[in-house]
DSSP file (Angstrom, degrees, kcal/mol; ACC not computed):
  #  RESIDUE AA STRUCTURE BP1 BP2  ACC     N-H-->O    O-->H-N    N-H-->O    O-->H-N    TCO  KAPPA ALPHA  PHI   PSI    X-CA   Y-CA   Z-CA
    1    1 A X              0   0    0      0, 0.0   143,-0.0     0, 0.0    26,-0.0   0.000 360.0 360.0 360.0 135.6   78.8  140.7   88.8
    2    2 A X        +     0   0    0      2,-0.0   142,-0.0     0, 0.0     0, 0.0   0.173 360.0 158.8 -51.9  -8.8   76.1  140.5   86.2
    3    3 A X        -     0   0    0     24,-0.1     2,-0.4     1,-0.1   141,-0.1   0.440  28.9-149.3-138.7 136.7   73.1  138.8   87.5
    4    4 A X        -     0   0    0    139,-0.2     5,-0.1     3,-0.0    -1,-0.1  -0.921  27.5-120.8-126.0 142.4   69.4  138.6   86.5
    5    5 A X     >  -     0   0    0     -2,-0.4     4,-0.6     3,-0.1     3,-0.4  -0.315  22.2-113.0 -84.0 177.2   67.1  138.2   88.9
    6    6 A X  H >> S+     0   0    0      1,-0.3     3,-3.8     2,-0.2     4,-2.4   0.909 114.8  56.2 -63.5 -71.0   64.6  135.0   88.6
    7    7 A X  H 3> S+     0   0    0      1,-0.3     4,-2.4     2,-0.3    -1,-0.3   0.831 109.3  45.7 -45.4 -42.5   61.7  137.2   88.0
    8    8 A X  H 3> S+     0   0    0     -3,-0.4     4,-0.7     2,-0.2    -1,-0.3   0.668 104.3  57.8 -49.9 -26.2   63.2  138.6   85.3
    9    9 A X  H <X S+     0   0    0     -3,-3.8     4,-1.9    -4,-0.6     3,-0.3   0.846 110.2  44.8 -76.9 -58.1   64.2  135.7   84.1
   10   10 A X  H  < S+     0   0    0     -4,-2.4     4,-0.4     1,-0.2    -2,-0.2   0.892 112.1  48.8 -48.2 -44.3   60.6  134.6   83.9
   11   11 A X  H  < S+     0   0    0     -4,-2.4     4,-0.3    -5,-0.3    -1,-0.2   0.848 124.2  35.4 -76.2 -35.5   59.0  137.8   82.4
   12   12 A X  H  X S+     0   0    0     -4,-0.7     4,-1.9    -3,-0.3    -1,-0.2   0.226  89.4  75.8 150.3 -43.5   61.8  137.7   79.8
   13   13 A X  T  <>S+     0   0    0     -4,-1.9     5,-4.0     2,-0.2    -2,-0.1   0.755  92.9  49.0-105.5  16.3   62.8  135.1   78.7
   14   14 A X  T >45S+     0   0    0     -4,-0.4     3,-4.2     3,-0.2    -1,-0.2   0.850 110.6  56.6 -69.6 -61.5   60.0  133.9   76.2
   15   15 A X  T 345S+     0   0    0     -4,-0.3    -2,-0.2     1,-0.3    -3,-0.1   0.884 109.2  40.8 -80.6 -22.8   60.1  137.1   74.8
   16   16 A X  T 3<5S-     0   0    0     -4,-1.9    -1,-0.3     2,-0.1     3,-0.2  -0.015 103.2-127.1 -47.5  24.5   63.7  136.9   73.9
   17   17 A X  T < 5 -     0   0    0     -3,-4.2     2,-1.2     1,-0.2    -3,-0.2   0.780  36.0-179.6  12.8  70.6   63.6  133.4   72.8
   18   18 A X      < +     0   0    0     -5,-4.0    98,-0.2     1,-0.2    -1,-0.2  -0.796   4.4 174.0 -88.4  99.8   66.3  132.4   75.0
   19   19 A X        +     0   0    0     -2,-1.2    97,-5.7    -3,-0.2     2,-0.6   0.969  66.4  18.4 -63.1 -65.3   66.3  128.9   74.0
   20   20 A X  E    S+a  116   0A   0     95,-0.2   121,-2.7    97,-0.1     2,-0.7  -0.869  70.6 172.3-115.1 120.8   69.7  127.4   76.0
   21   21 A X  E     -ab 117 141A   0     95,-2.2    97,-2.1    -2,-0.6     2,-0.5  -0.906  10.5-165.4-116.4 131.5   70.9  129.7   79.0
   22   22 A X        -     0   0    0    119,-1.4   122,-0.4    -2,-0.7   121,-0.3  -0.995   6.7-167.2-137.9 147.6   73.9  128.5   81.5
   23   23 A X        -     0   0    0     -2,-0.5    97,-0.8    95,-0.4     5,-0.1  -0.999  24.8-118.9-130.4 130.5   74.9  129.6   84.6
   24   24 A X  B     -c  120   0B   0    120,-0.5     4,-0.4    -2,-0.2    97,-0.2  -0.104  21.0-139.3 -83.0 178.8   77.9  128.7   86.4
   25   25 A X  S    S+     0   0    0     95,-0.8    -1,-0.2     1,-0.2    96,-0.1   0.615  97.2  56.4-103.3 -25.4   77.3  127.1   89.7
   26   26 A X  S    S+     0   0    0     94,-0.2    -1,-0.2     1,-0.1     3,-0.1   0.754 108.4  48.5 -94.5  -3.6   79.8  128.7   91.8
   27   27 A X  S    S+     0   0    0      1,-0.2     2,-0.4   117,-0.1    -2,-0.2   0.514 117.4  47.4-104.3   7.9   78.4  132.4   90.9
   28   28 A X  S    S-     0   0    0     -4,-0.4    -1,-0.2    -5,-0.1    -5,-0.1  -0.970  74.8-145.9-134.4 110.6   74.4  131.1   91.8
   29   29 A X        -     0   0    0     -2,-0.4     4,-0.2    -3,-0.1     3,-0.2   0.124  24.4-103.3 -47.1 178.4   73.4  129.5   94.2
   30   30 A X  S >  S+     0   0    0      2,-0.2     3,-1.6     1,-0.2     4,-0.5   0.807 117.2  65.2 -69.9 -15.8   70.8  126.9   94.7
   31   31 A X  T >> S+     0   0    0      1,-0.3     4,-2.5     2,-0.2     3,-0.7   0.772  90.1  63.9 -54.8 -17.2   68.6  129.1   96.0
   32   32 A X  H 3> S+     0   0    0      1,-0.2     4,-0.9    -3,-0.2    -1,-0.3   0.831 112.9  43.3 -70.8 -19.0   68.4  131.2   92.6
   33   33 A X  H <4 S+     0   0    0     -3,-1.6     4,-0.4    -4,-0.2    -1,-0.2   0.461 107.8  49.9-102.4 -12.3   66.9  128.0   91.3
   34   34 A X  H <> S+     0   0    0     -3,-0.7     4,-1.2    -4,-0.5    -2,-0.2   0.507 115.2  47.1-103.1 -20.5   64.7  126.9   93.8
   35   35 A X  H  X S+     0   0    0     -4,-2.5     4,-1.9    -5,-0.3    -2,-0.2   0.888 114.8  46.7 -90.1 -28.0   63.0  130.6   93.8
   36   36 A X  H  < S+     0   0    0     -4,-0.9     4,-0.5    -5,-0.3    -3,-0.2   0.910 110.4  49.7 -46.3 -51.5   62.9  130.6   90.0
   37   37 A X  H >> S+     0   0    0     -4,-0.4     4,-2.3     2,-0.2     3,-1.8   0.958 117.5  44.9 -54.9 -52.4   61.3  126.8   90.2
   38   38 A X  H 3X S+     0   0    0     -4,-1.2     4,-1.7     2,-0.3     3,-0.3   0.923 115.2  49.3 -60.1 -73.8   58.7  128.7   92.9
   39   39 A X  H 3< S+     0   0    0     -4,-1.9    -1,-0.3     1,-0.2    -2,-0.2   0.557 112.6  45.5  -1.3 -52.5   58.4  131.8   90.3
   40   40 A X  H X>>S+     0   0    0     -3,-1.8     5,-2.1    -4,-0.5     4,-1.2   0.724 113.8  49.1-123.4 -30.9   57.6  129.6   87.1
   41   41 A X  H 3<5S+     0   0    0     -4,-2.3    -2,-0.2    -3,-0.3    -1,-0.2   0.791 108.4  48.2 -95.2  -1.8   55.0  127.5   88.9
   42   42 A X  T 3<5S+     0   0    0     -4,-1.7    -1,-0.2    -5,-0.2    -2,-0.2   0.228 111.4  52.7 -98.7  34.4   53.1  130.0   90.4
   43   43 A X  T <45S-     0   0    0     -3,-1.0    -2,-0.2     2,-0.2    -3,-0.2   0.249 118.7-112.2-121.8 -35.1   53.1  131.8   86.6
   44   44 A X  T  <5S+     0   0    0     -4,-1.2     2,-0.7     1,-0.4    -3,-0.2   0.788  76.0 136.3  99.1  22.5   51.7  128.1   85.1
   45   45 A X      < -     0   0    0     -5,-2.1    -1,-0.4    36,-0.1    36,-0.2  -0.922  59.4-109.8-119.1 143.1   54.7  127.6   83.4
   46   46 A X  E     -d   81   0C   0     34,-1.9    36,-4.7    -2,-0.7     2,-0.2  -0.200  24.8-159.0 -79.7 143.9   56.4  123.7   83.7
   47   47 A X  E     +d   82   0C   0     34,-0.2     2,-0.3    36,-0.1    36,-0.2  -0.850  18.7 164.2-124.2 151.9   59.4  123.0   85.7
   48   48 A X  E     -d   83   0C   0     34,-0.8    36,-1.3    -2,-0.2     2,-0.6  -0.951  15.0-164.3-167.2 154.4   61.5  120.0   85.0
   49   49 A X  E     -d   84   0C   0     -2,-0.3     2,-0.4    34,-0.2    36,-0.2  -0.961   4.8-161.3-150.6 130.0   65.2  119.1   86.2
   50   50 A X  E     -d   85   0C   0     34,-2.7    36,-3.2    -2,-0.6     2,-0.5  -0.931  12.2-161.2-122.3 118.5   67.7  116.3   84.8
   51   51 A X  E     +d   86   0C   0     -2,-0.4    36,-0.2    34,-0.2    37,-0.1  -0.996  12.5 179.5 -91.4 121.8   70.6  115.5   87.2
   52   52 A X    >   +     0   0    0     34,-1.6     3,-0.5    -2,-0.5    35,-0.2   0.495  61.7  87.2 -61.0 -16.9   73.2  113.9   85.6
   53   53 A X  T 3  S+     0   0    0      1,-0.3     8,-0.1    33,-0.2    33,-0.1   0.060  87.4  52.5 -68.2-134.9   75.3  113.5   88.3
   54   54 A X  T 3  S+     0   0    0      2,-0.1    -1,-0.3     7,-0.0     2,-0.2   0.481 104.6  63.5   1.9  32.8   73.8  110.1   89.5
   55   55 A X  S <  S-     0   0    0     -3,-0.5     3,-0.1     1,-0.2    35,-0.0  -0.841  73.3-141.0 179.7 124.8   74.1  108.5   86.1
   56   56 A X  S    S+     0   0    0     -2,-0.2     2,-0.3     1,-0.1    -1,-0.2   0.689  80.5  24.4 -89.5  -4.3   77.2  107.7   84.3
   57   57 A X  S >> S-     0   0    0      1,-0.1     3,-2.6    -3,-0.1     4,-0.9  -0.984  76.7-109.1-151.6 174.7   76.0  108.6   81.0
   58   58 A X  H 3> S+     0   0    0     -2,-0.3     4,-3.0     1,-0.3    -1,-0.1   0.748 114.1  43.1 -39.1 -54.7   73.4  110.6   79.0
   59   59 A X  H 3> S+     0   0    0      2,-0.2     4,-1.1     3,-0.1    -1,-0.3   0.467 108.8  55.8 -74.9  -6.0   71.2  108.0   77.8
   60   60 A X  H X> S+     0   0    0     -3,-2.6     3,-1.1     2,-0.1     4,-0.9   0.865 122.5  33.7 -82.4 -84.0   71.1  105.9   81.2
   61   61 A X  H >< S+     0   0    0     -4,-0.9     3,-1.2     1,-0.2    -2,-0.2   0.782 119.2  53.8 -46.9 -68.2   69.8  109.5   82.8
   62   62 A X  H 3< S+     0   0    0     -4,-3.0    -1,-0.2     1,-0.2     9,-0.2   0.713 110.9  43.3  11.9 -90.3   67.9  110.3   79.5
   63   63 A X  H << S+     0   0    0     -3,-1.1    -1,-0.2    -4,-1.1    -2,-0.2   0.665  83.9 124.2 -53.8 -44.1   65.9  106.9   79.5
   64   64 A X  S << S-     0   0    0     -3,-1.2     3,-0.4    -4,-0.9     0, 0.0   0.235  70.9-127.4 -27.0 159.5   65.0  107.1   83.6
   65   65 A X  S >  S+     0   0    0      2,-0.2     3,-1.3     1,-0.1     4,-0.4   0.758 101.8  66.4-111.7 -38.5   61.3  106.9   83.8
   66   66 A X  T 3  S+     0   0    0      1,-0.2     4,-0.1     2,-0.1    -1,-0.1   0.480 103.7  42.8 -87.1  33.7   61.4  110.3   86.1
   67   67 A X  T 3> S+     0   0    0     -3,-0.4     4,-2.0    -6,-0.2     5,-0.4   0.169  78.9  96.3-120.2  21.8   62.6  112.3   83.6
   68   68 A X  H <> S+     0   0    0     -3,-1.3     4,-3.6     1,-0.2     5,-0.2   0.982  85.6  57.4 -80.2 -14.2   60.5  111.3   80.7
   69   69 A X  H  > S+     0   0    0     -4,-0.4     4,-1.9     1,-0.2     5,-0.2   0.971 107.4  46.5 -27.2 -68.1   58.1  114.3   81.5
   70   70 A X  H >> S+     0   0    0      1,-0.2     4,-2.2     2,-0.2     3,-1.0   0.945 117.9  42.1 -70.1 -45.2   60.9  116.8   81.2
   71   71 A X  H 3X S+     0   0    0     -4,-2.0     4,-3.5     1,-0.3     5,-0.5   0.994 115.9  50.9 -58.2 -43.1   62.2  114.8   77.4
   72   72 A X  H 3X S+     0   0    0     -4,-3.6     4,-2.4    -5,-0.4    -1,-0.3   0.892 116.0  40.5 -67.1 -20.8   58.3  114.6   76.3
   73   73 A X  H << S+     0   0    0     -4,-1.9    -1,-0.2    -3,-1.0    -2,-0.2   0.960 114.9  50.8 -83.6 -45.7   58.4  118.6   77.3
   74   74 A X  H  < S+     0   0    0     -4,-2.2     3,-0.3    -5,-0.2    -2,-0.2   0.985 119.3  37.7 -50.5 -65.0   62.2  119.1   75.5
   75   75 A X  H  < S+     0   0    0     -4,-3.5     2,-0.4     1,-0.2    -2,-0.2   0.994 141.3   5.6 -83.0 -38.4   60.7  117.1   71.9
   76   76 A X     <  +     0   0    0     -4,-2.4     2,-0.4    -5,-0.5    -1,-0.2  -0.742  64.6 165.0-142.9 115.3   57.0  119.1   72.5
   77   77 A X        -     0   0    0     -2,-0.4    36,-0.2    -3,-0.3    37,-0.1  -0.872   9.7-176.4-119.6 148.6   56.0  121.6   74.9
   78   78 A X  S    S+     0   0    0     -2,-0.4     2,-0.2     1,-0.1    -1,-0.1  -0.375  70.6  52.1-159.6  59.0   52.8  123.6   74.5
   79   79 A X  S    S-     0   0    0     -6,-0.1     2,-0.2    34,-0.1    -1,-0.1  -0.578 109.9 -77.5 169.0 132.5   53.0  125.7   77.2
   80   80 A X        +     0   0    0     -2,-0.2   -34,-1.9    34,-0.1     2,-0.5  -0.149  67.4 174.6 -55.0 118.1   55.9  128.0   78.3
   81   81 A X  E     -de  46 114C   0     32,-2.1    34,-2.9    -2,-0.2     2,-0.6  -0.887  22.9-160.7-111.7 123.9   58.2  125.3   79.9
   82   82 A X  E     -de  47 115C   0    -36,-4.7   -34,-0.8    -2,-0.5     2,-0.4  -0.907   6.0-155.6-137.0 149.1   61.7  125.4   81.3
   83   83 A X  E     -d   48   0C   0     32,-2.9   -34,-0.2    -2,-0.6   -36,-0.1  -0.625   8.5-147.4 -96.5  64.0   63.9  122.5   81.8
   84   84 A X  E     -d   49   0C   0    -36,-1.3   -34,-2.7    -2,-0.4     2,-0.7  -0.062  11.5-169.7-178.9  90.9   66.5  122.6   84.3
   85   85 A X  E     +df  50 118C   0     32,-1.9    34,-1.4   -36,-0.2     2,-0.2  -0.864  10.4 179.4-109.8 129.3   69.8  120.7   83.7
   86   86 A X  E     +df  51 119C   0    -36,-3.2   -34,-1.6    -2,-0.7   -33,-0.2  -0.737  57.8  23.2-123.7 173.3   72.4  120.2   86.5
   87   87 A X        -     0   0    0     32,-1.3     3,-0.5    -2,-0.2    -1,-0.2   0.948  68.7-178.1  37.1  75.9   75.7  118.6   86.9
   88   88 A X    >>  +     0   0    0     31,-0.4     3,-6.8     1,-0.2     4,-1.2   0.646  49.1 105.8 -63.2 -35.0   76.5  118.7   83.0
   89   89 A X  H 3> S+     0   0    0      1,-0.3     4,-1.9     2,-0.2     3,-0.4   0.869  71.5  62.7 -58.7 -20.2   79.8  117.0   82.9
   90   90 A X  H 3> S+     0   0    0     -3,-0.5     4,-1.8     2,-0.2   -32,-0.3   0.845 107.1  50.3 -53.7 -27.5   78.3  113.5   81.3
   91   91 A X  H <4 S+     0   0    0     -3,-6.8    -2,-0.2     2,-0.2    -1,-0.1   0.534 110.1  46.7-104.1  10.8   77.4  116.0   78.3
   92   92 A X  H  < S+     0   0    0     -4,-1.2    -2,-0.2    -3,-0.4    -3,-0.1   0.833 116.7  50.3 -94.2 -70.6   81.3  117.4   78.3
   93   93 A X  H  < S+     0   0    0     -4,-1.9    -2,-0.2    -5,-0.2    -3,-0.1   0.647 102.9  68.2 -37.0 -50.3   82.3  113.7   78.4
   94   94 A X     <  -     0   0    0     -4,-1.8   -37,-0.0    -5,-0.1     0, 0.0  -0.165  46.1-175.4 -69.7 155.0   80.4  112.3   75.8
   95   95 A X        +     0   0    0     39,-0.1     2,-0.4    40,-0.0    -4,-0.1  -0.482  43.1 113.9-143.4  81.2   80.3  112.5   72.4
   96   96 A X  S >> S-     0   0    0      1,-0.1     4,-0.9     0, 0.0     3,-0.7  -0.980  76.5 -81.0-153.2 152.6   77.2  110.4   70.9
   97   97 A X  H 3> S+     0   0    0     -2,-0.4     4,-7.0     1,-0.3     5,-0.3   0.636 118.1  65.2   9.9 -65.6   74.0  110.7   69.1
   98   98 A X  H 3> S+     0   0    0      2,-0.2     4,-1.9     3,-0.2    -1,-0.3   0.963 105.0  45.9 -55.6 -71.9   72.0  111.6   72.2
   99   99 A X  H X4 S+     0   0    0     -3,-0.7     3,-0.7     2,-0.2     4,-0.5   0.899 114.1  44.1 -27.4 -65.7   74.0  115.1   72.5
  100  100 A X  H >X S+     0   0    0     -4,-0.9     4,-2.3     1,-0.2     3,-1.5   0.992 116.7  52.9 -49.7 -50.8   73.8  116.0   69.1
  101  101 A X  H 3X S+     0   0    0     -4,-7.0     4,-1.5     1,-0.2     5,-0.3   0.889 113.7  46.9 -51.1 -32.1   69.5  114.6   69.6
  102  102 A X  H << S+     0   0    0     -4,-1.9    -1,-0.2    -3,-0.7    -2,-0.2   0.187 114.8  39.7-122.5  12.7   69.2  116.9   72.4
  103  103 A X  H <>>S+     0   0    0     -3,-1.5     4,-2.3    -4,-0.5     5,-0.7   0.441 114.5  48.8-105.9 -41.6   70.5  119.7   71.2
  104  104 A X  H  X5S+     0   0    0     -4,-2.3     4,-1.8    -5,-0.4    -2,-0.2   0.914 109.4  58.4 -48.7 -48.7   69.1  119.6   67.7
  105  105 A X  H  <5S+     0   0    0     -4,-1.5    -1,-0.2    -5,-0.3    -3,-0.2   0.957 114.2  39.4 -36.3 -71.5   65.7  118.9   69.5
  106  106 A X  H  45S+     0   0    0     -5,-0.3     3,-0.4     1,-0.2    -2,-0.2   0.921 117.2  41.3 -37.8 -63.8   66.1  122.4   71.5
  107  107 A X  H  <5S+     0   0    0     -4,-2.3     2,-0.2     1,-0.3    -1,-0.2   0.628 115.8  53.1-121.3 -21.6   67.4  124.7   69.3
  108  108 A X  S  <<S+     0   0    0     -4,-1.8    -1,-0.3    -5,-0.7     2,-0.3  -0.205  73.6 119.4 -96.3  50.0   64.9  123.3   66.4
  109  109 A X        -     0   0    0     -3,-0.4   -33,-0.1    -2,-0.2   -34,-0.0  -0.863  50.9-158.5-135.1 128.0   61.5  123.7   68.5
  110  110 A X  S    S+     0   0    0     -2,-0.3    -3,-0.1     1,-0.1    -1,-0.0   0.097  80.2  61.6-101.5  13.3   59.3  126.3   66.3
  111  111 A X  S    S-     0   0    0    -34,-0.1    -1,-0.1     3,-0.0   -33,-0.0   0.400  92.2-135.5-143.1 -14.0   57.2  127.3   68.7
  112  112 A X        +     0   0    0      1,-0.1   -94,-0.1     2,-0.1   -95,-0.1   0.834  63.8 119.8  65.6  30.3   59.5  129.1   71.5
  113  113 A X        +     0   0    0    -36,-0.2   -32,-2.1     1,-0.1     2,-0.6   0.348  53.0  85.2-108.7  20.0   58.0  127.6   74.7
  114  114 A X  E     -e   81   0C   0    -34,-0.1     2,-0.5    -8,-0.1   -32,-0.2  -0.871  50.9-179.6-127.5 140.9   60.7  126.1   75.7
  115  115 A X  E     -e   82   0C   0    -34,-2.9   -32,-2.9    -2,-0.6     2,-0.4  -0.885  12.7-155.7-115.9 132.0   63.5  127.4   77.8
  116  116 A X  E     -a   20   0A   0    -97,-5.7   -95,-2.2    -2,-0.5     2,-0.3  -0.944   1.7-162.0-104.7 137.2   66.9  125.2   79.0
  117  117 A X  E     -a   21   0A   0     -2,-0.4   -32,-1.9   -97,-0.3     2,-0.9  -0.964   1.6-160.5  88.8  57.8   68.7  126.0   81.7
  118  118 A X  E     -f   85   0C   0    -97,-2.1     2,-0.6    -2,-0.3   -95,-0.4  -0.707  13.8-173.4 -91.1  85.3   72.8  124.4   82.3
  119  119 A X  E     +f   86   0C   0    -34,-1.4   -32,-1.3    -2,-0.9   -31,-0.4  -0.628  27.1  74.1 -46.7  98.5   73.7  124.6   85.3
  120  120 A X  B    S-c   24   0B   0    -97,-0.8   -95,-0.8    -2,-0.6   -94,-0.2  -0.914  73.4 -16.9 177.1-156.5   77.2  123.8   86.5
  121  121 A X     >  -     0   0    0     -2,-0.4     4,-2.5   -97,-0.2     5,-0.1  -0.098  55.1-123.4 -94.9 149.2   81.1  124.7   86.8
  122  122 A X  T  4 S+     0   0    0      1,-0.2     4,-0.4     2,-0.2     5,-0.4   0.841 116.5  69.2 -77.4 -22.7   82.2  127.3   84.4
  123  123 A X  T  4 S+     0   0    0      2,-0.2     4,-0.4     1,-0.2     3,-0.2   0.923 107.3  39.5 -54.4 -36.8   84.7  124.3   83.5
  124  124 A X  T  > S+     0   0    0      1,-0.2     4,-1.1     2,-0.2    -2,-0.2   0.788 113.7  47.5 -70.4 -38.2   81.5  122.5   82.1
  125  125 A X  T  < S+     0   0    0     -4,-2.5    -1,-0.2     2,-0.2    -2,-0.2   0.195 119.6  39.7-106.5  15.9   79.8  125.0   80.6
  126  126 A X  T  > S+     0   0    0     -4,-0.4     4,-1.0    -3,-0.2    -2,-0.2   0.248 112.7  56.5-108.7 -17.0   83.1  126.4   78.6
  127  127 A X  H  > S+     0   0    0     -5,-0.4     4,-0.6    -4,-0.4    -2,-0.2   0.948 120.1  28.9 -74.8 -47.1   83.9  122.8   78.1
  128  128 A X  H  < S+     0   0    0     -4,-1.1     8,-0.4     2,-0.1    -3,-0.2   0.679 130.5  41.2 -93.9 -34.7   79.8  122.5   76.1
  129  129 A X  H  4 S+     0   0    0      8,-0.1     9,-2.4    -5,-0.1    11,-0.2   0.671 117.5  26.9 -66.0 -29.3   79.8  125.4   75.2
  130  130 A X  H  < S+     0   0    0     -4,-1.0     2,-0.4     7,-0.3    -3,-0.1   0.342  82.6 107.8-134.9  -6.8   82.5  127.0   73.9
  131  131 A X    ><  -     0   0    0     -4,-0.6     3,-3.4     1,-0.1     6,-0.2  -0.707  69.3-132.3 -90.6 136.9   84.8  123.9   72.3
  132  132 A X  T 3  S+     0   0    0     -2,-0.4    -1,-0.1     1,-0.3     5,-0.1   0.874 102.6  55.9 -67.1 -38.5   84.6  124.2   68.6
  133  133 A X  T 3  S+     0   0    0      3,-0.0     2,-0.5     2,-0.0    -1,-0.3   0.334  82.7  94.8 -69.8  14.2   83.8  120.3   68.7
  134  134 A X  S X  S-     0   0    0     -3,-3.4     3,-1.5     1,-0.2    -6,-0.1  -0.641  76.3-129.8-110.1 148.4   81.0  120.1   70.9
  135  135 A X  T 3  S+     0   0    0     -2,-0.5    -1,-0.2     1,-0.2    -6,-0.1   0.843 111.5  57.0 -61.4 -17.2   77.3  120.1   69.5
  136  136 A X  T 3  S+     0   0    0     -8,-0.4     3,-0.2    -5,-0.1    -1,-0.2   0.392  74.9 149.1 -89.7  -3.2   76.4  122.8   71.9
  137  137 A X  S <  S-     0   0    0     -3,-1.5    -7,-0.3     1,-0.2    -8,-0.1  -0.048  79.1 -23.4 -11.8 135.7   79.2  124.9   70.4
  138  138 A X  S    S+     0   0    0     -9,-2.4    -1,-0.2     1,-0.2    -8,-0.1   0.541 103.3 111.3  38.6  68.1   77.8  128.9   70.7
  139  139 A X        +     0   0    0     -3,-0.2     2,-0.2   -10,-0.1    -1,-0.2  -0.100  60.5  91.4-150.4  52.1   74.3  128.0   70.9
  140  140 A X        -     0   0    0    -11,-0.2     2,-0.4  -121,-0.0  -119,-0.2  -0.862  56.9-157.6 -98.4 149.3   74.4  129.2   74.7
  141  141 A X  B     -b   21   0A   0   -121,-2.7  -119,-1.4    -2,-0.2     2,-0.8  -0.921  18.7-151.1-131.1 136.0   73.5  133.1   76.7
  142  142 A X        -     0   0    0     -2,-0.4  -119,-0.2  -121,-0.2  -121,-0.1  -0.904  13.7-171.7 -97.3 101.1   75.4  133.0   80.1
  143  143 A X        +     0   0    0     -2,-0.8     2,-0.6  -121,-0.3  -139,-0.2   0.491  61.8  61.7 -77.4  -8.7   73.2  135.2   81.8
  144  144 A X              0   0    0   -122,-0.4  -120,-0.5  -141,-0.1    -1,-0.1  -0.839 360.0 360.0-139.0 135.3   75.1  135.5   84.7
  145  145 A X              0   0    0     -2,-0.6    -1,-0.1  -122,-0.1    -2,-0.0   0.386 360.0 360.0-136.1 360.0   79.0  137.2   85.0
């Protein structure tokens, strides 16, 4: 197995601009994500996490009044940031406005502080990633294999 570890992941992944990174869920645990969270706030860099599982679609979770921190950091962050998205399969399901806005938002940020994070079933993240119709088409690095 591939794996990089969380510190690495921090020192690293600014200076690769790795914009959108996923990792499947059954080959990381949560702990890689709760020492990472631990990692990036004792570095100064902003931690933020979007569930989707609780919320049957993007723009109900989206819209939630505790994530607008993490959107206001996703449309401008000005500070090395990463955003933490788990249980994905609302953004497999969907096909609307908000997906295409929230990748186009990511992947068009000039300033390279922000890093995303998809966490979930390698069905979800081949499903957003890797279908020729999805807005996230090949604009992923699966850092761990």
């Amino acid at each position: 197995m591939f794996c990089i570890l969380p510190e690495t992941l921090i020192e690293n992944a600014w200076k690769l601009s790795l914009k959108i990174i996923s990792i499947d869920d059954k080959i990381v645990s949560e702990s890689y994500l709760t020492k990472l969270e631990k990692i990036a706030l004792t570095k100064n860099i902003d931690f933020y996490c979007i569930n989707f599982d609780e919320h049957e679609s993007l723009k109900k979770t989206l819209l939630l009044p505790n994530n607008r921190a993490a959107i206001s950091a996703i449309e401008k962050s000005n500070k090395p940031t990463i955003v933490l998205f788990k249980n994905i399969n609302v953004l497999v399901k969907e096909s609307n406005i908000e997906i295409f806005w929230l990748r186009s938002t990511i992947t068009t940020q000039l300033d390279d502080n922000l890093v995303c994070i998809f966490y979930a079933s390698k069905f979800s993240i081949e499903s957003l990633f890797n279908d020729e119709s999805s807005p996230f088409y090949h604009s992923n690095i699966n850092i761990m294999r």
